[in-house]
Wavefront OBJ file of the C-alpha trace (Angstrom):
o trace
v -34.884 68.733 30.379
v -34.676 65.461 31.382
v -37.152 63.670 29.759
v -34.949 64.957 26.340
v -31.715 63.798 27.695
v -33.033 60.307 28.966
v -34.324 60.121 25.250
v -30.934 60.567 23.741
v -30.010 58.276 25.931
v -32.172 55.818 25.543
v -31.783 56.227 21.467
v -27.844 55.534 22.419
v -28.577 51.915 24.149
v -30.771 50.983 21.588
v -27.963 52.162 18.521
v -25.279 50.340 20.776
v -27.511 47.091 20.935
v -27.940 47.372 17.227
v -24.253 47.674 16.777
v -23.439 44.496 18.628
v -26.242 42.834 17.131
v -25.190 42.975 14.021
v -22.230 41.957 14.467
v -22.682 38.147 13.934
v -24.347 38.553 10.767
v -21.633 40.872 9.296
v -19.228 38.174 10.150
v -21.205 35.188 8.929
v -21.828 37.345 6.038
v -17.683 37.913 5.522
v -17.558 34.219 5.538
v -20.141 33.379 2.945
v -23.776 33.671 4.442
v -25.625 35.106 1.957
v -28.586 34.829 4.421
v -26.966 37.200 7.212
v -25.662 39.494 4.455
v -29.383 40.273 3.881
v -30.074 40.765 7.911
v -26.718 42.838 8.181
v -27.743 45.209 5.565
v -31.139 45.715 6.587
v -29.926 46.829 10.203
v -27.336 48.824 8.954
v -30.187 50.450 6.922
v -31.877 50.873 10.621
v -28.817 52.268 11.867
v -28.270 54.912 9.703
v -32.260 55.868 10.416
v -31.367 55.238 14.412
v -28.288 57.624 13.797
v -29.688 59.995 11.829
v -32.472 60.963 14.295
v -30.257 60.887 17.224
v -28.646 63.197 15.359
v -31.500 65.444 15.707
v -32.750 65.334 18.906
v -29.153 65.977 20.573
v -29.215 68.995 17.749
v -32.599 69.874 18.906
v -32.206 69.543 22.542
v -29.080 71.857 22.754
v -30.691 74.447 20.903
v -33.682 74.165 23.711
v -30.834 74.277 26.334
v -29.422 77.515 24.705
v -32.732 79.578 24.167
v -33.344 78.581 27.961
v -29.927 80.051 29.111
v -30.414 83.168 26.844
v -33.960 83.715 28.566
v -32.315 83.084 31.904
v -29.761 85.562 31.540
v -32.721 88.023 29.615
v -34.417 87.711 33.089
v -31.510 88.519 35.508
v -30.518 92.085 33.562
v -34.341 92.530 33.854
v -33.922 92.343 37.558
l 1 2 3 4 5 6 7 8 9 10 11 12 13 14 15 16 17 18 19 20 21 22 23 24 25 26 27 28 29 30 31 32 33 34 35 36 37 38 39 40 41 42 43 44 45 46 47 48 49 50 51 52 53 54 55 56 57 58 59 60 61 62 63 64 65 66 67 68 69 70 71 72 73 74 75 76 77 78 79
């Protein structure tokens, strides 16, 4: 279980150092810098793959935290 929930974590730091990354170019972009337009949209491109498979695993990993409660609770009105 937490193996999983270091990986979310883990995908979160590396989506929040994206973020602030990108920040520069988006501004040098806003100014005029075609060159950083072309970074910034590439990493935004990154980000929405970054935030679509965090997405995922947190999906993933609370339906594997569910099935383990349901067999948890199976085995105790077994008892």
């Amino acid at each position: 279980m937490r193996e999983t929930s270091t990986g979310i974590v883990e995908s979160w730091e590396t989506i929040r150092t994206l973020v602030e990354s990108l920040d520069l170019d988006v501004r040098k972009n806003a100014r005029g810098n075609v060159s950083a337009g072309i970074r910034a949209r590439k990493g935004l491109r990154l980000l929405k793959t970054l935030t679509a498979d965090l997405i995922k695993d947190t999906i993933s990993e609370e339906k594997r935290r569910k099935e383990i409660k349901k067999a948890k609770k199976a085995e105790k009105t077994e008892a």
